[in-house]
Each structure stands twice: as structure tokens, then as C-alpha cells.
C-alpha positions in Angstrom: -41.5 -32.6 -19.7 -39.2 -34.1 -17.1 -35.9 -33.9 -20.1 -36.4 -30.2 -21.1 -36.3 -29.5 -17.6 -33.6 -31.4 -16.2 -31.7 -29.9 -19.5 -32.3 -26.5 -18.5 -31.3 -27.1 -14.5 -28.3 -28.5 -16.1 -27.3 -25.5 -18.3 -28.7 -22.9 -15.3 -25.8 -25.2 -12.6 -23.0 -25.4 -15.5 -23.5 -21.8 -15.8 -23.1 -21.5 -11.9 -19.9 -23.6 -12.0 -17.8 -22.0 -14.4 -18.7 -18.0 -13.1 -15.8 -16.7 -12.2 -15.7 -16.0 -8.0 -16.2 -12.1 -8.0 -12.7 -10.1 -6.5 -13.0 -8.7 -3.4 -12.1 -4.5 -3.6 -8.8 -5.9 -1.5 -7.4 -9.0 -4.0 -8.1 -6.5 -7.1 -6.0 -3.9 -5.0 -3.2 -6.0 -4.8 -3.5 -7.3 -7.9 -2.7 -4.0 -8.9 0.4 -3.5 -6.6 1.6 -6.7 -8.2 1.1 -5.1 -11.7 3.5 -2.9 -10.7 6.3 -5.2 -9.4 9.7 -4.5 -10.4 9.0 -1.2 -11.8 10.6 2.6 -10.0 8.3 5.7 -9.9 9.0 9.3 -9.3 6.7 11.2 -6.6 6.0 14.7 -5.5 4.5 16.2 -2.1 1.2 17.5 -2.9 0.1 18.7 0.1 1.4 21.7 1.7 2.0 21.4 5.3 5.4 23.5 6.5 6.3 20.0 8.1 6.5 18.5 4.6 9.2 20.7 3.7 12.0 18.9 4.0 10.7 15.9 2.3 8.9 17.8 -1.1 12.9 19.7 -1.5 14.3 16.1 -2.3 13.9 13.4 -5.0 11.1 10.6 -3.8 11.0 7.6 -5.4 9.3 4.5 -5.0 10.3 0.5 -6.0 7.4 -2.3 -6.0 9.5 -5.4 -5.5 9.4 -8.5 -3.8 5.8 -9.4 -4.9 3.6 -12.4 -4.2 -0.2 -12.4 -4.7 -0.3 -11.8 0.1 3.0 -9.0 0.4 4.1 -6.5 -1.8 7.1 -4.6 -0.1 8.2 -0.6 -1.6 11.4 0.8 -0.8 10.6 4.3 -0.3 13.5 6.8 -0.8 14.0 10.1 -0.1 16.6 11.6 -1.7 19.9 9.9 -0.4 17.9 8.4 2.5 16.5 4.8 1.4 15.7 3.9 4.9 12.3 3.1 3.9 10.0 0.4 3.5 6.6 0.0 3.0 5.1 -3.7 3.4 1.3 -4.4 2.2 0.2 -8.1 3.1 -2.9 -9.8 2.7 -4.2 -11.3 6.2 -7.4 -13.5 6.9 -9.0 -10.0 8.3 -7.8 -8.3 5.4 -5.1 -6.0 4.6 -1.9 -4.5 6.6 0.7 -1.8 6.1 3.7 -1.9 8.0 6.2 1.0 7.6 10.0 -1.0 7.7 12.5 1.7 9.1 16.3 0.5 8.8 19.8 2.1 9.7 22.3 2.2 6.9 23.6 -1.4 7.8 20.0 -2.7 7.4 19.3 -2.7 11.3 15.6 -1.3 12.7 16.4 2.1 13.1 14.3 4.5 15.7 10.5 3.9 15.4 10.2 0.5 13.5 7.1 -1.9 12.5 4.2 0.7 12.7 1.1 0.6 11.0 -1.9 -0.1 10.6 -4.8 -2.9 9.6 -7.8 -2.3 7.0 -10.9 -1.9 9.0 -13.3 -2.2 6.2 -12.7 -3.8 1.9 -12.2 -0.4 0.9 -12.1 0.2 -3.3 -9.8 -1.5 -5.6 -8.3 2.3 -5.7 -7.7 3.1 -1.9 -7.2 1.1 1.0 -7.0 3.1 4.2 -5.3 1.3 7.6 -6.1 3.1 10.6 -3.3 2.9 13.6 -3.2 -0.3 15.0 -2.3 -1.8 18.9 1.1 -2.0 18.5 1.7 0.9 16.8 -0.2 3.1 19.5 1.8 1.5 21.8 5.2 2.1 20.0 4.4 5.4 19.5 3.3 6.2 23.4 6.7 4.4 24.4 8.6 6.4 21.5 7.6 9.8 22.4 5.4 10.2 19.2 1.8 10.0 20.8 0.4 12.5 18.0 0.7 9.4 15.9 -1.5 7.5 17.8 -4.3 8.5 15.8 -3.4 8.5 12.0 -4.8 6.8 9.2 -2.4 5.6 6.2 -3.8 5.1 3.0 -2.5 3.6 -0.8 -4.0 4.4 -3.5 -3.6 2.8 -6.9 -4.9 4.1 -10.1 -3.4 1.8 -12.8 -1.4 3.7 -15.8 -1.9 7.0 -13.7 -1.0 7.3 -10.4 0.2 5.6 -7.2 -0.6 7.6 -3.9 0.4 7.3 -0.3 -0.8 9.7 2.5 -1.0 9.9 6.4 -3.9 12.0 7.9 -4.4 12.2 11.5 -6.4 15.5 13.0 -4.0 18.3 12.0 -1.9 16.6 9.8 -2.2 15.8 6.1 0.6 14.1 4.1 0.2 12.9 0.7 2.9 11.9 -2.1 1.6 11.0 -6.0 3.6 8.9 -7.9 3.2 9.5 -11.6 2.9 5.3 -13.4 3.1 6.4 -16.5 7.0 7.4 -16.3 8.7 4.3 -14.6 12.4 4.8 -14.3 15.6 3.3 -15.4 16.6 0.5 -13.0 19.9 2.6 -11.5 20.1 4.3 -8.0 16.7 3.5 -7.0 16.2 2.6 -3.2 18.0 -0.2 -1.1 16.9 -3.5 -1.8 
């Protein structure tokens, strides 16, 4: 009696040992991002605030580059303007987005470094990062207090669409990439 069961413990802990660790909503997230790497998108303004004017008259693209499996950085342009940056990294409390603003000869330019942290493990789709410390600050120094209180969010839905919006109370922002049309590797934004 003692052999069948120590077989079957054996089988139930070699089963145990060779389950894959389950992803967290976060790694499969940036998995995703990663999945993208190298590759340029189109977007469009989908909301339709009167501030989002100027932006949803030019052409928006986006660039996932510089990958590892902890920071994806996306140039961001906007028509001529590729001032833009947008950093994701993986952090032991989870996940940051940091918004990389830079003059033409690759200087911070104005507000620089804001963002904001994940406060929960969102989906694999959306990851939202609420205003964080520094940013409040930076914003309260800068003139910009209305800021002090948005929420950023990505959103990745593979082979369909790539989203990123602001929301704060009053204020709703959201661009949608299409994936399933990446462009030719010319012009795109700054490296």
C-alpha cells in the first residue's frame, strides 16, 4: 500500500514542479508592449474635447522601441513635433509611466519626468497610473495644478488596438492606435 501511494505523491509533486508560475495581469501587459517592439502605429483622437483640437488636426504616431522584458520606451509624435516619450517600467511595486519631454537638441524641455505609478495589477489590457508625488509637485511648481489629479492609462489589445488616455475631473483624452497597420520604418519619431 505504502508504493502506490508514494507513486501517486510523486506524480501529484512532479505535476506541481513543472506548472508553469501563473503571469501576473502586469508581466502579460508588458509582454505585450514587448510584442510590439520595433514596430510604428498610426493614431487618431477619439475623444472630443475642444482642447484636443490641435492635436486630432495632425498626424500621431507612435514607435515601441528600446524594449527589455522591465522598460518599454514610445516616441510619441505629433505631427512635426517628436518631443515625446513615453517610458513603461516594471518596478518591485509594480508598474510606472513616465512622460519624457525633450527640446529639439534632446534637452528636458518645460514640464519633464511626470507620471504616475500603478496602484493596483490592473488587466493584461489596461493599466491605469494615477499622478504620482513628484509629478504633483512638478506640476504645483510648473503652474499646471489641474494636473495634479489625472490618471494615465495604456491599453493593449494585441492585433487590434494600442490606446493611451489621460482623465482627470473635466478632462478626457484618449488616442487609439490601430496594430493591425504598422508603418514603414521612415520619418517616424526621434529616436
Amino acid at each position: 500500500m505504502k508504493a502506490p501511494l508514494a507513486a501517486a505523491l510523486a506524480l501529484i509533486l512532479s505535476a506541481c514542479a513543472t506548472a508553469p508560475a501563473p503571469s501576473s495581469p502586469q508581466d502579460v501587459f508588458m509582454a505585450r508592449l514587448n510584442a510590439l517592439c520595433g514596430q510604428r502605429f498610426e493614431g487618431r483622437v477619439v475623444t472630443t474635447d475642444a482642447a484636443d483640437a490641435g492635436f486630432a488636426s495632425q498626424r500621431l504616431v507612435m514607435h515601441v522601441r528600446d524594449c527589455a522584458p522591465d522598460e518599454v520606451r514610445i516616441p510619441f509624435s505629433v505631427g512635426e513635433d517628436r518631443s515625446r516619450t513615453w517610458f513603461v517600467t516594471r518596478t518591485a511595486a509594480g508598474l510606472t509611466l513616465k512622460h519624457d519631454h525633450r527640446d529639439p537638441q534632446g534637452r528636458p524641455d518645460g514640464l519633464h519626468w511626470y507620471g504616475g505609478d500603478t496602484t493596483s495589477t490592473g488587466t493584461a489590457d489596461r493599466q491605469e497610473f494615477p499622478v504620482d508625488a513628484f509629478s504633483i509637485a512638478l506640476f504645483n511648481a510648473g503652474d499646471a495644478a489641474v494636473s495634479t489629479t489625472n490618471v494615465w492609462a495604456m491599453e493593449v489589445h494585441p492585433g487590434r488596438m494600442f490606446a493611451y488616455e489621460l482623465r482627470r475631473p473635466n478632462r478626457h483624452f484618449r488616442v487609439e492606435f490601430d496594430l493591425t497597420r504598422p508603418l514603414a520604418e521612415q520619418g517616424g519619431p526621434r529616436s
